[in-house]
N, C-alpha and C positions, 0 to 999 in steps of 0.2 A: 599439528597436522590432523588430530582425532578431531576439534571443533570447526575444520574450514571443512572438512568432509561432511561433518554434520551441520555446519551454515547450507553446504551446497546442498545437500539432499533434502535439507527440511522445506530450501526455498523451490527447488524445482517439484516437489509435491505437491506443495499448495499453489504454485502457480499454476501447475495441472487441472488439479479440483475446480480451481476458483476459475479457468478458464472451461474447464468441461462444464460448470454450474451456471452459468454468469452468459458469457460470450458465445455459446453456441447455441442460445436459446434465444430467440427473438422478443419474448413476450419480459423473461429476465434481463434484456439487453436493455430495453426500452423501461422499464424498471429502476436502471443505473441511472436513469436524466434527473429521479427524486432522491436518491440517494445520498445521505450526508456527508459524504465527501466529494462527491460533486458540490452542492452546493454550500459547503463549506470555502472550496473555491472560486464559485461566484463572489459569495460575498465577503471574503477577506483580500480577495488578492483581484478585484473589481472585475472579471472574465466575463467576457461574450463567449459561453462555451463552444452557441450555437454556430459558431462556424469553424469550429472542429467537426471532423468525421466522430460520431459517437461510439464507433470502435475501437480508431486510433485511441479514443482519450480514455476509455473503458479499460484498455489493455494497460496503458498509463498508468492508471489510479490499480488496476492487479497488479501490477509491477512491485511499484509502492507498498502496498499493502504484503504480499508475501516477502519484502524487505523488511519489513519494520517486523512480521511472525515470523521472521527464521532469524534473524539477531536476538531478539528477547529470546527466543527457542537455548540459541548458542549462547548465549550469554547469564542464562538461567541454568544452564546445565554446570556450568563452572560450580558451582554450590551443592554439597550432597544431601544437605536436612532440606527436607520437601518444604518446612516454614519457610526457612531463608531462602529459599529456590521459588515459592508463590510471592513472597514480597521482593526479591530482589527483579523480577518478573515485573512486577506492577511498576517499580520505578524505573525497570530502563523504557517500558510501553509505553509511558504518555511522554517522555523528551521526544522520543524515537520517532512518535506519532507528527508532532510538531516542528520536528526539525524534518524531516521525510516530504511532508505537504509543502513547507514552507521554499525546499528546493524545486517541488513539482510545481509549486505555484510561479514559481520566479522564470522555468523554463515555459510554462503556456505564456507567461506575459509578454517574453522576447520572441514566442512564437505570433503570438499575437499582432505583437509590432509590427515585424516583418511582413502581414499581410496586408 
């Protein structure tokens, strides 16, 4: 019970921040179209981003990303030596990273279709 209280709360912070940083800034907003996870998207999973809303798909890829930093968060906390807690950190972040994209990639594509 003590690590889904600390999934939920690590995830709704940094979705806060990262939407108070990101998302309600215009010039930050527009910022996200270069950004490598966007186009990490383009070119792995073949996206015409551009006709997504560049908000909708911004909010998307926050989404995402406070997912993948509040699992390694919870899932790094399980471990009490601060060494095995930075490396057990590094290896759940890049599966996390990869399998996180890989479903967000698969859901623009069907979104994609559909249009």
């Amino acid at each position: 019970m003590k690590q889904l209280i600390l999934w939920i709360f690590s995830y709704i912070i940094v979705y806060f921040i990262y939407t108070m940083f990101v998302v309600r800034k215009e010039d930050k907003l527009q910022k996200m179209k270069k950004s490598t996870e966007i186009n990490y998207l383009k070119k792995v999973y073949h996206l015409k981003l551009n006709q997504f809303d560049l908000k909708w798909l911004v909010k998307k890829v926050i989404m995402v990303n406070s997912f993948i930093i509040s699992i390694t968060v919870t899932l790094a906390s399980l471990v009490s030596n601060i060494i095995w807690m930075l490396l057990l950190g590094f290896v759940i972040l890049f599966p996390s990273i990869l399998l996180s994209y890989h479903v967000l990639g698969k859901y623009l594509q069907k979104k994609e279709s559909r249009r």
